[in-house]
Every structure is written in C-alpha cells, then in structure tokens.
Backbone as CSV, one residue per row, in Angstrom:
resi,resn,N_x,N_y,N_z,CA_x,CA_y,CA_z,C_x,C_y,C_z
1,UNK,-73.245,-61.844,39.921,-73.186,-63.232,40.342,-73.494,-64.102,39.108
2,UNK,-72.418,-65.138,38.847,-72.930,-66.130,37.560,-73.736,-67.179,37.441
3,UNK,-74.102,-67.525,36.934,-75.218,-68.600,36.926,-74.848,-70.426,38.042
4,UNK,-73.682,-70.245,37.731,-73.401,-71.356,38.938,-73.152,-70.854,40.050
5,UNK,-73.047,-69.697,40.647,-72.985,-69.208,41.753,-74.332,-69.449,42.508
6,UNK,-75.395,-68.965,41.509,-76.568,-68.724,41.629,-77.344,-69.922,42.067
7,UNK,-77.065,-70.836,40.900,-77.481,-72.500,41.407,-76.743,-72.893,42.413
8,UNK,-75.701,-72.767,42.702,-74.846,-73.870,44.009,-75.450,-72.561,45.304
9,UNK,-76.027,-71.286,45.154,-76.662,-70.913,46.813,-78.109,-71.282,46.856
10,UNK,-78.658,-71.253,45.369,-80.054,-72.337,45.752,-80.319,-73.636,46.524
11,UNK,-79.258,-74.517,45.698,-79.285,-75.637,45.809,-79.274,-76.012,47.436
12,UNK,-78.129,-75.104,48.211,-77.739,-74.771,49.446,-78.725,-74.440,50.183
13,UNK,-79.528,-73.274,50.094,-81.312,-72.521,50.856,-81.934,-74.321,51.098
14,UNK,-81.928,-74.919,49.188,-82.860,-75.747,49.424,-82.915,-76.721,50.402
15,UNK,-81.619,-77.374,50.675,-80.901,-78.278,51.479,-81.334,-77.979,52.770
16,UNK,-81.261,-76.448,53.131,-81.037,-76.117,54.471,-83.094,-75.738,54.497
17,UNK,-83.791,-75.219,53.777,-85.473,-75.163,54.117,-85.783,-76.762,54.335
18,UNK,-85.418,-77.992,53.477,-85.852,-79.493,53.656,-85.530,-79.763,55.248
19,UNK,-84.250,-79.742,55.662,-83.791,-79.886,57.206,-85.004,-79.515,57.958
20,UNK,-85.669,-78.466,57.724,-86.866,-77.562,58.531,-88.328,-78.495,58.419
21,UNK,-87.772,-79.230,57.679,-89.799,-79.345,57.104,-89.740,-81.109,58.277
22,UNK,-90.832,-81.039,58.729,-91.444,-82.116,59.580,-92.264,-82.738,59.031
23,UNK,-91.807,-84.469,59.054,-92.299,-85.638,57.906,-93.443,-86.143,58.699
24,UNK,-94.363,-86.933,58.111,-95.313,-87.394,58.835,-94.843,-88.713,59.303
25,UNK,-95.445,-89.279,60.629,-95.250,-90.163,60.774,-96.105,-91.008,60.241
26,UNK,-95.602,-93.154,60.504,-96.154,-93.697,59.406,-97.695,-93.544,59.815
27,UNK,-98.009,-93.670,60.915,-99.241,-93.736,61.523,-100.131,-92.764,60.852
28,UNK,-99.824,-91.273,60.824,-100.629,-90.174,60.059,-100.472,-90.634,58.267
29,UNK,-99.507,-91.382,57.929,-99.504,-91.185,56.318,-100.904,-92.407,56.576
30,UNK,-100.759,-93.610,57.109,-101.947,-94.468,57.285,-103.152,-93.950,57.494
31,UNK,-103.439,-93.464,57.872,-104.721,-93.068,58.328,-105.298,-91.580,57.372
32,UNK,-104.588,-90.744,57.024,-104.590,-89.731,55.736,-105.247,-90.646,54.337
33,UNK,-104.327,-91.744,54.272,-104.359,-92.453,52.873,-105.840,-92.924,52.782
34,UNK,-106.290,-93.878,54.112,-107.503,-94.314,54.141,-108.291,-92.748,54.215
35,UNK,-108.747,-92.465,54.712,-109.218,-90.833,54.297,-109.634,-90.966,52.784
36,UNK,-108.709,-90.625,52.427,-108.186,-90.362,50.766,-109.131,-91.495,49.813
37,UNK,-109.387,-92.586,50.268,-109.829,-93.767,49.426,-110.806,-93.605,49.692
38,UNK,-111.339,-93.372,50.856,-112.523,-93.615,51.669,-113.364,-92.880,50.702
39,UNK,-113.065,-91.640,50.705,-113.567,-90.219,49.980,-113.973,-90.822,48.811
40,UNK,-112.757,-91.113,47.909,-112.797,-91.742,46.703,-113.793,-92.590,46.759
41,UNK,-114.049,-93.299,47.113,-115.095,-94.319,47.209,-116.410,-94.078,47.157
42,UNK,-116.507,-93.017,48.041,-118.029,-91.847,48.573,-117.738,-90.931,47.406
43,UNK,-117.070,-90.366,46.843,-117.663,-89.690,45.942,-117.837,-90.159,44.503
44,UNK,-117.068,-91.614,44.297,-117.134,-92.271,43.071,-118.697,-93.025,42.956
45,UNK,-118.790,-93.341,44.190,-120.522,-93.887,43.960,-121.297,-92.723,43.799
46,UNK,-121.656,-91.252,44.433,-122.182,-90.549,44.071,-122.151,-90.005,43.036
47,UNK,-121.293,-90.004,41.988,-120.918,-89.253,40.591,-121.844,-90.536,39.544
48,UNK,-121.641,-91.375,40.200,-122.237,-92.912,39.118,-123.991,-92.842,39.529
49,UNK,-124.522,-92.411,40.873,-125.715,-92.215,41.370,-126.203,-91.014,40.042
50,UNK,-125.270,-89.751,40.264,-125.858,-88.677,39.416,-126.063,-88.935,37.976
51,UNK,-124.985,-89.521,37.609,-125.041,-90.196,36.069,-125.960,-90.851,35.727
52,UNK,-126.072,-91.792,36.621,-127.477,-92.999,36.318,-128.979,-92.154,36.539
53,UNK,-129.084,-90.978,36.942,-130.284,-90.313,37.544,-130.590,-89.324,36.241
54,UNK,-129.246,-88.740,35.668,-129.300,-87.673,34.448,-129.496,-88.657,33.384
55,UNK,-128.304,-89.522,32.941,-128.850,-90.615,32.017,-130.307,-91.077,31.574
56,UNK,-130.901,-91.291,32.976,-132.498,-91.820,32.678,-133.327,-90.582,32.484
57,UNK,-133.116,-89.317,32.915,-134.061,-88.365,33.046,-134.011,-87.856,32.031
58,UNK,-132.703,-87.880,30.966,-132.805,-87.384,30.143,-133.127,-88.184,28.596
59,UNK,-133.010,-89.944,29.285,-134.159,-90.571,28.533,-134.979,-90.512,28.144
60,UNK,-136.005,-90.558,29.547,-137.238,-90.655,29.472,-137.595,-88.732,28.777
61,UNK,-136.910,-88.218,28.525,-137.309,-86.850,28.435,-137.428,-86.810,26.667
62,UNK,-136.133,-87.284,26.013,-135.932,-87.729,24.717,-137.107,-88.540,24.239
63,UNK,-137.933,-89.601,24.949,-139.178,-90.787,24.887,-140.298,-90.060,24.872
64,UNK,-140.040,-89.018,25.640,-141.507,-88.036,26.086,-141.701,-86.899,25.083
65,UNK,-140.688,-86.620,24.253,-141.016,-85.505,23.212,-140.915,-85.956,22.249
66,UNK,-140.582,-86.851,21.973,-140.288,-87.696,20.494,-141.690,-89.099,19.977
C-alpha cells in the first residue's frame, strides 16, 4: 500500500471516529470553564500564601544566623 493510499484511509477512520465523539453542550462547556477559573483562583492564592510564608521564613532564618 503507498503512502497516499495510506493517508486518504486515515484521513477516512478519522472522519468516520469524529462522527462518534459527543460534543458538550454549551451549558456543560459553561459551567466546566467556571470550574477551571474557580480552581485557578484557589490555587493561585494558595501558591502566593506558600511563597509569602517560605519567603519570610527563610528571612527571618538568613537574620537569625547571620
């Protein structure tokens, strides 16, 4: 089999597996997305909590041996 044979029955599978696949509706992409930010949000303040907690501890640690 030659190489365009090969690509034009891929291309074909691919066409015909997409037909199969079930899209979200808008309602689930809405409510996923907020999810998604939400998270972002909760874990972007906690990463800035840990930073600001290591930052100083390892201040005051640098102040305390020096």
């Amino acid at each position: 089999m030659n190489v365009w044979q090969r690509l034009k029955t891929f291309l074909r599978e691919v066409v015909v597996e997409t037909k199969k696949v079930t899209w979200p509706g808008r309602d689930e992409v809405v409510a996923t997305t907020v999810v998604v930010i939400a998270a972002s949000f909760i874990f972007g303040i906690f990463l800035y909590i840990c930073d600001l907690a290591f930052f100083r501890l390892v201040d005051w640690l640098i102040k305390f041996l020096s």
